[in-house]
mmCIF entry with sequence, helices, sheets and N, C-alpha, C, O atoms, coordinates in Angstrom:
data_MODEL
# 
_entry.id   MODEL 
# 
_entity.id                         1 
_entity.type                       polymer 
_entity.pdbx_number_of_molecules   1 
# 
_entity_poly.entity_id                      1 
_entity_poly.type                           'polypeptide(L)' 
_entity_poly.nstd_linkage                   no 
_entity_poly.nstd_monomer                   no 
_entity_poly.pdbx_seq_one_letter_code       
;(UNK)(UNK)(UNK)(UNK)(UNK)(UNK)(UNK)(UNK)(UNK)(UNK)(UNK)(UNK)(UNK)(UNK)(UNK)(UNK)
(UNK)(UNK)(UNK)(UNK)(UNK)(UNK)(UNK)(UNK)(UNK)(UNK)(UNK)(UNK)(UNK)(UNK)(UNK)(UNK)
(UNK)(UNK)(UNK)(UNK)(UNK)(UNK)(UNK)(UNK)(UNK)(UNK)(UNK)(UNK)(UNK)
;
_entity_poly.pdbx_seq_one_letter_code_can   XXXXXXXXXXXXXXXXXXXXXXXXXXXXXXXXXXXXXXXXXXXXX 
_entity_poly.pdbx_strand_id                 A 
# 
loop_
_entity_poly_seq.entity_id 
_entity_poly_seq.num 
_entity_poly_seq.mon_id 
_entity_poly_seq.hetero 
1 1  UNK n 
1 2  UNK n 
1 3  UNK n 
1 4  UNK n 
1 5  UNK n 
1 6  UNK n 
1 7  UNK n 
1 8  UNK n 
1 9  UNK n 
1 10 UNK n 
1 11 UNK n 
1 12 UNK n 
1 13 UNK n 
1 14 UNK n 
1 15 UNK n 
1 16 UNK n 
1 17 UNK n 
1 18 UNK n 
1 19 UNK n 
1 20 UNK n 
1 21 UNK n 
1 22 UNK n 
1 23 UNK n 
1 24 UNK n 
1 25 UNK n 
1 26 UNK n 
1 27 UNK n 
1 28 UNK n 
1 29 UNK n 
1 30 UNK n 
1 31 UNK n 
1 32 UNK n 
1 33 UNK n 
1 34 UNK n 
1 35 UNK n 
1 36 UNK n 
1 37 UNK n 
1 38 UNK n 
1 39 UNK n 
1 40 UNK n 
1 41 UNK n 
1 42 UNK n 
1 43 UNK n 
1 44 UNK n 
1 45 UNK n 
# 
_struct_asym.id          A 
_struct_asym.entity_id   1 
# 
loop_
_struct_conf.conf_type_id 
_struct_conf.id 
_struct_conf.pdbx_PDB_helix_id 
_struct_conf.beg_label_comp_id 
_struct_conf.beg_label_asym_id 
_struct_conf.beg_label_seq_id 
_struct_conf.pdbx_beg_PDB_ins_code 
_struct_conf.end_label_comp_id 
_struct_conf.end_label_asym_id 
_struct_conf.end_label_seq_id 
_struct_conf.pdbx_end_PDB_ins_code 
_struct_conf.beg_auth_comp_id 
_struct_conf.beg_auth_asym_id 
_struct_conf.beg_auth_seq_id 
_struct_conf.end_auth_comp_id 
_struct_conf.end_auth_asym_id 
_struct_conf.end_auth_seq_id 
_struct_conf.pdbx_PDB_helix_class 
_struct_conf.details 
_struct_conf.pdbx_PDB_helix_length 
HELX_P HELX_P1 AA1 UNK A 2  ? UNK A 7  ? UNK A 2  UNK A 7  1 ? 6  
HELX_P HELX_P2 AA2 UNK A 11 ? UNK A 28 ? UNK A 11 UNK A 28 1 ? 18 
HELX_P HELX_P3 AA3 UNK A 31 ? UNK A 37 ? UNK A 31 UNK A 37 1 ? 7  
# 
_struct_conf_type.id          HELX_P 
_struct_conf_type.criteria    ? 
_struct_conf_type.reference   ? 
# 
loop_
_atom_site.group_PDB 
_atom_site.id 
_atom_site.type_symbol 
_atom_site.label_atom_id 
_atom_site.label_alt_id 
_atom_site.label_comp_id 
_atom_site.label_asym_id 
_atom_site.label_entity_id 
_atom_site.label_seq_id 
_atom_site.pdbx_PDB_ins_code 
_atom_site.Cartn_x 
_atom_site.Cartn_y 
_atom_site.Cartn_z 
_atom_site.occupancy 
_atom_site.B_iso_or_equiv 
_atom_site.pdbx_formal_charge 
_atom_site.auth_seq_id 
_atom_site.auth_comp_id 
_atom_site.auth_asym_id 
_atom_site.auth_atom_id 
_atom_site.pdbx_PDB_model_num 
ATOM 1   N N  . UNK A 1 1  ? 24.086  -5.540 -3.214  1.00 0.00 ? 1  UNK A N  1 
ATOM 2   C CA . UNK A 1 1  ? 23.239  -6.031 -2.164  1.00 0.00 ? 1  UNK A CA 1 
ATOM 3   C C  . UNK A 1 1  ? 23.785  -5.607 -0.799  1.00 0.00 ? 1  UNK A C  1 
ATOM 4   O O  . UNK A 1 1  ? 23.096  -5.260 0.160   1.00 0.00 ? 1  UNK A O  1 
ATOM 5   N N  . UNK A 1 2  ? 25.238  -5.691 -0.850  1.00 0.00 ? 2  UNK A N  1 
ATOM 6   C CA . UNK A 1 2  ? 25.360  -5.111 0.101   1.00 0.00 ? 2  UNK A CA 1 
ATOM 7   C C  . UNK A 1 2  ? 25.250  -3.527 0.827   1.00 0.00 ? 2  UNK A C  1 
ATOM 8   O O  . UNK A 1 2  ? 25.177  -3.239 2.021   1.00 0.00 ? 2  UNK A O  1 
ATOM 9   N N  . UNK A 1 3  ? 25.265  -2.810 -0.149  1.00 0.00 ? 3  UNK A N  1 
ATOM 10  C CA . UNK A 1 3  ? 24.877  -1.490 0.128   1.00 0.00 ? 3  UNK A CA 1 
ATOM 11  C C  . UNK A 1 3  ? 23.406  -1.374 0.894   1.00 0.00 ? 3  UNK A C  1 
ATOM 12  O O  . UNK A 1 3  ? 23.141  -0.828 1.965   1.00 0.00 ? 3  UNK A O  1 
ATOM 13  N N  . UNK A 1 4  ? 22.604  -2.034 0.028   1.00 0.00 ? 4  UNK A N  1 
ATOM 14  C CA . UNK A 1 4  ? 21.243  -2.201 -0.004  1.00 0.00 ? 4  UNK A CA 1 
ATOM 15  C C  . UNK A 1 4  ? 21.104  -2.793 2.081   1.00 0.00 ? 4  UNK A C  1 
ATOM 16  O O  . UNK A 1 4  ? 20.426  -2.183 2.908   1.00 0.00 ? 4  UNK A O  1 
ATOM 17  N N  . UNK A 1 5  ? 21.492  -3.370 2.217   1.00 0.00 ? 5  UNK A N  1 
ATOM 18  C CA . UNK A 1 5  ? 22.196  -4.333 3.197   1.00 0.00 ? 5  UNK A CA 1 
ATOM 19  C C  . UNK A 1 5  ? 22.172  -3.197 4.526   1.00 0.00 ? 5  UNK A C  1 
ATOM 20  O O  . UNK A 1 5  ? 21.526  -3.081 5.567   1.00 0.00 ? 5  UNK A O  1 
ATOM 21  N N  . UNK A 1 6  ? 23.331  -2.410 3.798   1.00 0.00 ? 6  UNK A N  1 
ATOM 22  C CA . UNK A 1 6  ? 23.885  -1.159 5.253   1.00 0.00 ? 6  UNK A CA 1 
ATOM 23  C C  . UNK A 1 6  ? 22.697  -0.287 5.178   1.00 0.00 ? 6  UNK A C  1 
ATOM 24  O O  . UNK A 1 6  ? 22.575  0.323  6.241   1.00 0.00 ? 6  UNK A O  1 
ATOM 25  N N  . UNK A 1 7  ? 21.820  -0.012 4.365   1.00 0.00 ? 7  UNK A N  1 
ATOM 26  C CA . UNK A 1 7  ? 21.271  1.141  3.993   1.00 0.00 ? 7  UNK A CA 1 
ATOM 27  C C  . UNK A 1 7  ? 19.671  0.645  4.630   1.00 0.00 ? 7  UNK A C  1 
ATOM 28  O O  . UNK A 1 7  ? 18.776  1.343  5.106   1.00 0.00 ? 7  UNK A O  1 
ATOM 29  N N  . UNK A 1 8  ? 19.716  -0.266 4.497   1.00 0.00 ? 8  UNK A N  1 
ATOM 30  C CA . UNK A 1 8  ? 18.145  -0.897 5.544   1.00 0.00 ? 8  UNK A CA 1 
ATOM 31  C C  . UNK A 1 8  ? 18.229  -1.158 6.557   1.00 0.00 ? 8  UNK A C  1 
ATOM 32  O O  . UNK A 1 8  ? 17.250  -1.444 7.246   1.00 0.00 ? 8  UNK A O  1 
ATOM 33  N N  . UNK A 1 9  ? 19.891  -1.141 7.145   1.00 0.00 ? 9  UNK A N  1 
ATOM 34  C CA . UNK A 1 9  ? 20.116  -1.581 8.803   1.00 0.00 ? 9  UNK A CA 1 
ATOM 35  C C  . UNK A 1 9  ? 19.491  0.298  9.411   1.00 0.00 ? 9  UNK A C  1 
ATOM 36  O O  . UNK A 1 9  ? 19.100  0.380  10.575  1.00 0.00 ? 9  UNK A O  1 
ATOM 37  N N  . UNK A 1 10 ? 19.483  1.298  8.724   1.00 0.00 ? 10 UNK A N  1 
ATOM 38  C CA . UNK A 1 10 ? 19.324  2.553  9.482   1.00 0.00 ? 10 UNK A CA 1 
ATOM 39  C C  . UNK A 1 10 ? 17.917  3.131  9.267   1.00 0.00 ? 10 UNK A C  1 
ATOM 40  O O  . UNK A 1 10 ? 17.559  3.596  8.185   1.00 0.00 ? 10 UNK A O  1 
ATOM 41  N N  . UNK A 1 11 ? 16.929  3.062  10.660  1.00 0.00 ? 11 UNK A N  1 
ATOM 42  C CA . UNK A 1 11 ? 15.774  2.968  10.733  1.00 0.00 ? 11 UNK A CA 1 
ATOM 43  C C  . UNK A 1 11 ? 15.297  4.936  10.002  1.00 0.00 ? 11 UNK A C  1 
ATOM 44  O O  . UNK A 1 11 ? 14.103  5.230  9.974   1.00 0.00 ? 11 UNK A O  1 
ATOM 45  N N  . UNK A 1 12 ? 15.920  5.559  9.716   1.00 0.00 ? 12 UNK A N  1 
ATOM 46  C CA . UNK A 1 12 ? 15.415  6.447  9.127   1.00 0.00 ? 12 UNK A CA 1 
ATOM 47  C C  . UNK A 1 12 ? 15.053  6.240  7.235   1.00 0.00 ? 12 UNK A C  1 
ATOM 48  O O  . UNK A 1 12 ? 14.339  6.940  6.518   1.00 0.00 ? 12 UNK A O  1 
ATOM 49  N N  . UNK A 1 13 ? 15.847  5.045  6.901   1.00 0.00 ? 13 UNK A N  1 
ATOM 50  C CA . UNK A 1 13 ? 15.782  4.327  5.462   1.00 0.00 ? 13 UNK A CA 1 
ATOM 51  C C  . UNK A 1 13 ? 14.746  3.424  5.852   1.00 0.00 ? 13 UNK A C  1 
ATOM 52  O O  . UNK A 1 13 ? 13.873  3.374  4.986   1.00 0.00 ? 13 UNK A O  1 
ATOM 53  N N  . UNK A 1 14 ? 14.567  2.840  6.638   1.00 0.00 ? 14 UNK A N  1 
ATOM 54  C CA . UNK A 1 14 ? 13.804  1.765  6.518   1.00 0.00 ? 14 UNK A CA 1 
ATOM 55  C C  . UNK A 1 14 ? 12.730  1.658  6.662   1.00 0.00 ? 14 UNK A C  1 
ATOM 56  O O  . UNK A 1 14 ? 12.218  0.635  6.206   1.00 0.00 ? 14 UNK A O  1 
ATOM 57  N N  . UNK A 1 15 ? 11.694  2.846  7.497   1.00 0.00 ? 15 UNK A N  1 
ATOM 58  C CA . UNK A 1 15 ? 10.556  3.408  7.775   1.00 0.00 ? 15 UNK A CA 1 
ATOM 59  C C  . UNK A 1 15 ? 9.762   4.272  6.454   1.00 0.00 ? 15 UNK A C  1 
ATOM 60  O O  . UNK A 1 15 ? 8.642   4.741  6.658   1.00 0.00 ? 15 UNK A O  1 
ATOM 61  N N  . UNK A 1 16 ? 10.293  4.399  5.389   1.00 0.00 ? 16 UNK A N  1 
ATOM 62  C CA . UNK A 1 16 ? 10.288  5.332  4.361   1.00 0.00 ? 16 UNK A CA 1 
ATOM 63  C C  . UNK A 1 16 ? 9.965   3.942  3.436   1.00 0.00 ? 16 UNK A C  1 
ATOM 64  O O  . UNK A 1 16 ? 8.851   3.690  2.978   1.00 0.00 ? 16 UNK A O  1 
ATOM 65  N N  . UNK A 1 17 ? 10.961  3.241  3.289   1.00 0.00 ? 17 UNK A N  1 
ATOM 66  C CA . UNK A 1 17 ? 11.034  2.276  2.139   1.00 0.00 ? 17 UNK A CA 1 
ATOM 67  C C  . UNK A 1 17 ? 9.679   1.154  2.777   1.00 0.00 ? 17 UNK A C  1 
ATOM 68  O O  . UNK A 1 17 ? 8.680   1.152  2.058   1.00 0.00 ? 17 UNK A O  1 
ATOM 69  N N  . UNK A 1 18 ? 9.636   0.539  3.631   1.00 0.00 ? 18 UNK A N  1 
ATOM 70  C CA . UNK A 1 18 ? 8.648   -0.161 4.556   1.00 0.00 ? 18 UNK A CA 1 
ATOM 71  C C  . UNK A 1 18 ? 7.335   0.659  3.947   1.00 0.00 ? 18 UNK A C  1 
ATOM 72  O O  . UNK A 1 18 ? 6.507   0.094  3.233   1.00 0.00 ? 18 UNK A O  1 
ATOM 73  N N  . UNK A 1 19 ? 7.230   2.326  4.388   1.00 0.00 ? 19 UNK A N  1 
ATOM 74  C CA . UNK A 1 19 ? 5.468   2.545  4.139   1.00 0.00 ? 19 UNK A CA 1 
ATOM 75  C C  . UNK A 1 19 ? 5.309   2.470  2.773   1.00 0.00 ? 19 UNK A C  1 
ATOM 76  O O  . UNK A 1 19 ? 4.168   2.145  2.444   1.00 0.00 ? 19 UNK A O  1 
ATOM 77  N N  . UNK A 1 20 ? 6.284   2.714  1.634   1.00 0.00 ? 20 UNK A N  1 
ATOM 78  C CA . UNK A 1 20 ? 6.201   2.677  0.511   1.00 0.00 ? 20 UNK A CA 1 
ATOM 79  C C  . UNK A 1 20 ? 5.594   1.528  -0.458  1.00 0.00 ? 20 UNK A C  1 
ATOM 80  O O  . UNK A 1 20 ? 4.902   1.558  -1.476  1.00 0.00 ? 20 UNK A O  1 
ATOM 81  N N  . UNK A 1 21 ? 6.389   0.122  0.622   1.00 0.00 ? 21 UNK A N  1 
ATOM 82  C CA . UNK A 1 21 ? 5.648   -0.562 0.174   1.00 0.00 ? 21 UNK A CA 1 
ATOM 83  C C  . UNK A 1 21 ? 4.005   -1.305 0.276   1.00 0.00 ? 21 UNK A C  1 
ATOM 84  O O  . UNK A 1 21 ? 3.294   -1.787 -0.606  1.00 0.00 ? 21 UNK A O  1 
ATOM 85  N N  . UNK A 1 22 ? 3.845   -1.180 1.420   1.00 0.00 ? 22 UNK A N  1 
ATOM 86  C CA . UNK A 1 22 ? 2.316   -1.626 2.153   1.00 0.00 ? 22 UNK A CA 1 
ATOM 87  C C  . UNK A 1 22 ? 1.401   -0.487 1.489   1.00 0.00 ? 22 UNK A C  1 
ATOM 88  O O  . UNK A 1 22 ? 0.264   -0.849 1.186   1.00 0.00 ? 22 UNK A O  1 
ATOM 89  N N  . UNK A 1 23 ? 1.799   1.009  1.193   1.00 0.00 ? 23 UNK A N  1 
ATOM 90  C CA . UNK A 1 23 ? 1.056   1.917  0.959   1.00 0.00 ? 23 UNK A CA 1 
ATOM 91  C C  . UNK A 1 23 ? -0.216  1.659  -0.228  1.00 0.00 ? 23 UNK A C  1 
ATOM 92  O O  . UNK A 1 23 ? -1.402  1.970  -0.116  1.00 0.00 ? 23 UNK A O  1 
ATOM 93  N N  . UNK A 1 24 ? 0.270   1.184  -1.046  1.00 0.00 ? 24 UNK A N  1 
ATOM 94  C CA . UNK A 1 24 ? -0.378  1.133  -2.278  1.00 0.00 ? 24 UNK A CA 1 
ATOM 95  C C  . UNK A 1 24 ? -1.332  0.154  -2.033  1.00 0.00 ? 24 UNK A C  1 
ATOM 96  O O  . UNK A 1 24 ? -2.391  0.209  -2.657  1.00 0.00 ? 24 UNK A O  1 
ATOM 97  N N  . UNK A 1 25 ? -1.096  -0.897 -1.077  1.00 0.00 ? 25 UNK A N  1 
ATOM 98  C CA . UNK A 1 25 ? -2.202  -1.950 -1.374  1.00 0.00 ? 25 UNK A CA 1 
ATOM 99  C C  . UNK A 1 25 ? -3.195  -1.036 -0.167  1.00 0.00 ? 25 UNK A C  1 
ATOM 100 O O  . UNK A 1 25 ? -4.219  -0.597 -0.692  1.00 0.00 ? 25 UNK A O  1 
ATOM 101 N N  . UNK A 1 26 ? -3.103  -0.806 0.829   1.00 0.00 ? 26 UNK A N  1 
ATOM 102 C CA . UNK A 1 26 ? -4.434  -0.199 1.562   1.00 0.00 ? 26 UNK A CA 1 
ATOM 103 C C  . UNK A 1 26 ? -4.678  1.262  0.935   1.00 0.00 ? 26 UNK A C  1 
ATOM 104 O O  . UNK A 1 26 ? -5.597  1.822  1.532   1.00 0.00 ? 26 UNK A O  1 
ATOM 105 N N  . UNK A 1 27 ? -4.160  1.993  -0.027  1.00 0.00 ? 27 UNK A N  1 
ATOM 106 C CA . UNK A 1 27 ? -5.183  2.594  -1.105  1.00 0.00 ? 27 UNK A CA 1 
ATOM 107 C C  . UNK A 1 27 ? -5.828  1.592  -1.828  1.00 0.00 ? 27 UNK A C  1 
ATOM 108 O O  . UNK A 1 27 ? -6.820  1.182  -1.225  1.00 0.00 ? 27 UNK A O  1 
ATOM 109 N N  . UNK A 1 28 ? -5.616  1.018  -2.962  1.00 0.00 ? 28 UNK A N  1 
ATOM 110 C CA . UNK A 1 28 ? -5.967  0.462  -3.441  1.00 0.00 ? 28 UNK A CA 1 
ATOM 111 C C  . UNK A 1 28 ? -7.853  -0.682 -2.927  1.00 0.00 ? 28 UNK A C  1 
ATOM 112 O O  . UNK A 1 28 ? -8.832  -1.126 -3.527  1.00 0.00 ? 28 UNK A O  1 
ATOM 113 N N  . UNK A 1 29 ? -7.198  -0.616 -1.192  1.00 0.00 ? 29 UNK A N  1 
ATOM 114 C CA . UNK A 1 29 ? -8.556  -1.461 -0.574  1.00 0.00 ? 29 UNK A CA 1 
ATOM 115 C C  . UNK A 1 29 ? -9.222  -0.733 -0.048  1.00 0.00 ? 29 UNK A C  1 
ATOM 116 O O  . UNK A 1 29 ? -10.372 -1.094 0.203   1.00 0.00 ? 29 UNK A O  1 
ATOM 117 N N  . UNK A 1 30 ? -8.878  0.287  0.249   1.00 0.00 ? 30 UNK A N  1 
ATOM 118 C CA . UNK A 1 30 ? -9.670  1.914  0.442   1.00 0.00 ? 30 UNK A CA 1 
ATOM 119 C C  . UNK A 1 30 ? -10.784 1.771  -0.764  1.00 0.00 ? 30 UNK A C  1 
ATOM 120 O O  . UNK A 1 30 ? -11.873 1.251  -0.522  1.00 0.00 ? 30 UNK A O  1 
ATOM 121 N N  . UNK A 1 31 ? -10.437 2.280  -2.126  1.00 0.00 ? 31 UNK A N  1 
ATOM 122 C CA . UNK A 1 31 ? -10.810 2.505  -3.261  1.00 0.00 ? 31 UNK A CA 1 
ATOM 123 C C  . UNK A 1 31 ? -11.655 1.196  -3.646  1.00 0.00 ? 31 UNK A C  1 
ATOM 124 O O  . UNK A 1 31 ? -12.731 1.428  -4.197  1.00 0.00 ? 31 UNK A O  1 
ATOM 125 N N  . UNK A 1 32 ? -11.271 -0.327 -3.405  1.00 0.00 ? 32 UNK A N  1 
ATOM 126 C CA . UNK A 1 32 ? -12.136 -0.836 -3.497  1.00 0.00 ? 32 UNK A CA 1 
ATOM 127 C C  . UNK A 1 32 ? -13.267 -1.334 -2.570  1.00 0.00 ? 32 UNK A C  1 
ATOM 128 O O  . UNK A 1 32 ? -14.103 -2.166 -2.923  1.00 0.00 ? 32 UNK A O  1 
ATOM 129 N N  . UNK A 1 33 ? -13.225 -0.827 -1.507  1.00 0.00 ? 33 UNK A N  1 
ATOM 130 C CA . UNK A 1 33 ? -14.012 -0.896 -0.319  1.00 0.00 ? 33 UNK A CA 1 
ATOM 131 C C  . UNK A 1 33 ? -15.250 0.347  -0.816  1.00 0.00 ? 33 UNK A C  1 
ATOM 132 O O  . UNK A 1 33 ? -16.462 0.158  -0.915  1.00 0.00 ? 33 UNK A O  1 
ATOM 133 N N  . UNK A 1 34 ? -14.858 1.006  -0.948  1.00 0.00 ? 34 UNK A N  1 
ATOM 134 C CA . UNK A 1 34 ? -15.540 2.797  -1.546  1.00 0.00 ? 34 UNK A CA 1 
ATOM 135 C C  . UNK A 1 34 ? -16.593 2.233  -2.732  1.00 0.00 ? 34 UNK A C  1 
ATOM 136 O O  . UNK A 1 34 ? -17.817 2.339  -2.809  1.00 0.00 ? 34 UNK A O  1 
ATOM 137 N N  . UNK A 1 35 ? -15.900 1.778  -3.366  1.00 0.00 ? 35 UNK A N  1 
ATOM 138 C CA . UNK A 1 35 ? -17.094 1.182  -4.801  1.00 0.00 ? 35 UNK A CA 1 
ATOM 139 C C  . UNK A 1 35 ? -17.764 0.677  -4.277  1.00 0.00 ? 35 UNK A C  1 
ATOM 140 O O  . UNK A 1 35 ? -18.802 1.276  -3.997  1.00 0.00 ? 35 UNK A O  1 
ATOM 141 N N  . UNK A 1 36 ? -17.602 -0.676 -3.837  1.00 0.00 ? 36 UNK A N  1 
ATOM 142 C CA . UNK A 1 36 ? -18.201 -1.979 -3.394  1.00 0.00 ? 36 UNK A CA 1 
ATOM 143 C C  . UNK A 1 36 ? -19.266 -1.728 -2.401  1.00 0.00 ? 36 UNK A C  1 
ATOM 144 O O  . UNK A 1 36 ? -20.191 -2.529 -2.261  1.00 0.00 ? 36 UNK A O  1 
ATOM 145 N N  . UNK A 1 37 ? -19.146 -0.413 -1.559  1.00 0.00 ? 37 UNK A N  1 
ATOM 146 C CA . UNK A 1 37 ? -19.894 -0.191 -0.651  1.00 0.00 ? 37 UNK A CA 1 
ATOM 147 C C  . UNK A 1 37 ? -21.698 0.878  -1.388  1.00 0.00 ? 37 UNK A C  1 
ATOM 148 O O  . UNK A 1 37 ? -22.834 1.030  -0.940  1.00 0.00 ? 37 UNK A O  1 
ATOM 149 N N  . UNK A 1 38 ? -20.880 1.387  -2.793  1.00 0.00 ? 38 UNK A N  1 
ATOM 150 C CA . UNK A 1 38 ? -22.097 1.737  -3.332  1.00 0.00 ? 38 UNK A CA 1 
ATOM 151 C C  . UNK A 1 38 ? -23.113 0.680  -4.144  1.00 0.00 ? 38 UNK A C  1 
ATOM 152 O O  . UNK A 1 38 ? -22.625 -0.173 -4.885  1.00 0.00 ? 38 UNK A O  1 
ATOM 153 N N  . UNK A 1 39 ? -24.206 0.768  -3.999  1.00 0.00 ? 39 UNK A N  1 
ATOM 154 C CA . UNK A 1 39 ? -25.455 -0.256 -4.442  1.00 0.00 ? 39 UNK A CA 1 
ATOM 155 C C  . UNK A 1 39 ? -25.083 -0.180 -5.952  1.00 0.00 ? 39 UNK A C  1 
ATOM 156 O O  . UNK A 1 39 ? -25.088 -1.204 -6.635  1.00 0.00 ? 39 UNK A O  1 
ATOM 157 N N  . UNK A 1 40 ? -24.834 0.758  -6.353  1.00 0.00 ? 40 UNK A N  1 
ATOM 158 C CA . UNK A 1 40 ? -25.283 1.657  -7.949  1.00 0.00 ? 40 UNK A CA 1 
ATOM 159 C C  . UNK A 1 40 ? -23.795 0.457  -8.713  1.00 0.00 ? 40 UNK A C  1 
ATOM 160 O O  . UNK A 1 40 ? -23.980 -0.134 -9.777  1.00 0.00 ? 40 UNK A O  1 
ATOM 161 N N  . UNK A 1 41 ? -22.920 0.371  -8.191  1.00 0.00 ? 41 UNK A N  1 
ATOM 162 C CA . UNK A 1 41 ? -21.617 -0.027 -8.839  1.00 0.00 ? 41 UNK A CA 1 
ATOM 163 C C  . UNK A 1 41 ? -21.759 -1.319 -8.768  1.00 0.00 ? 41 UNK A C  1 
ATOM 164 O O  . UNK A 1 41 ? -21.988 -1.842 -7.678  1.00 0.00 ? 41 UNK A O  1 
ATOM 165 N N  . UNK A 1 42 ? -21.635 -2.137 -10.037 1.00 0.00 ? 42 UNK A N  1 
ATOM 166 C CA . UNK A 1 42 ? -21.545 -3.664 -10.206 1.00 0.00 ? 42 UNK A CA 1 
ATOM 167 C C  . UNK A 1 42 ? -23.078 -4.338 -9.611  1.00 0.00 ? 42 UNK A C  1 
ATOM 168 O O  . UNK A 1 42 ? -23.238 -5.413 -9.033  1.00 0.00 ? 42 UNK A O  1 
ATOM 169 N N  . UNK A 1 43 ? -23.900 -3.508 -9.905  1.00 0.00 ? 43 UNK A N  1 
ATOM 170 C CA . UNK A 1 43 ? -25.296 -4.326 -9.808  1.00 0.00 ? 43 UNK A CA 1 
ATOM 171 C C  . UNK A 1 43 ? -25.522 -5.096 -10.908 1.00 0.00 ? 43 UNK A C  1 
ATOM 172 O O  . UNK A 1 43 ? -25.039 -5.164 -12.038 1.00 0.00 ? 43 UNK A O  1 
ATOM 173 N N  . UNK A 1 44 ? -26.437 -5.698 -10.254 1.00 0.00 ? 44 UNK A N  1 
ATOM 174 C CA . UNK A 1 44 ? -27.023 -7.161 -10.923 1.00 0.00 ? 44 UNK A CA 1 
ATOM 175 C C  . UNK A 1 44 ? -28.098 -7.022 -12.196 1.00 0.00 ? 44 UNK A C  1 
ATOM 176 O O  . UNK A 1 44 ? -28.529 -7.831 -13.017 1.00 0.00 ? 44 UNK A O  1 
ATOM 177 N N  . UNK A 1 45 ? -28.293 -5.767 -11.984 1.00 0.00 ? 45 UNK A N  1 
ATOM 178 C CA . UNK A 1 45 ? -29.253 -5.238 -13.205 1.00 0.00 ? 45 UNK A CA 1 
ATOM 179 C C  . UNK A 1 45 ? -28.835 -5.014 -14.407 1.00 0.00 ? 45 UNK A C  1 
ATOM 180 O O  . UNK A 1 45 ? -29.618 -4.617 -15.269 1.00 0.00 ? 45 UNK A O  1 
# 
């Protein structure tokens, strides 16, 4: 932990690991924004 520790105090590690994590969920709401916005997908018919 402590490595982990020194290795997130240096903003060239921490900008990398940071987008890595947020990344996936605004694809993810991209992709479901994209469906949701077509009529044809998850109709009621």
């Amino acid at each position: 932990m402590e490595v982990f520790k020194a290795e997130y105090a240096n903003p060239l590690y921490r900008l990398p690991m940071t987008f890595t994590e947020i990344f996936p969920v605004g694809v993810v709401s991209a992709v479901s924004a994209g469906l949701l916005r077509n009529r044809r997908f998850l109709s009621a018919r």
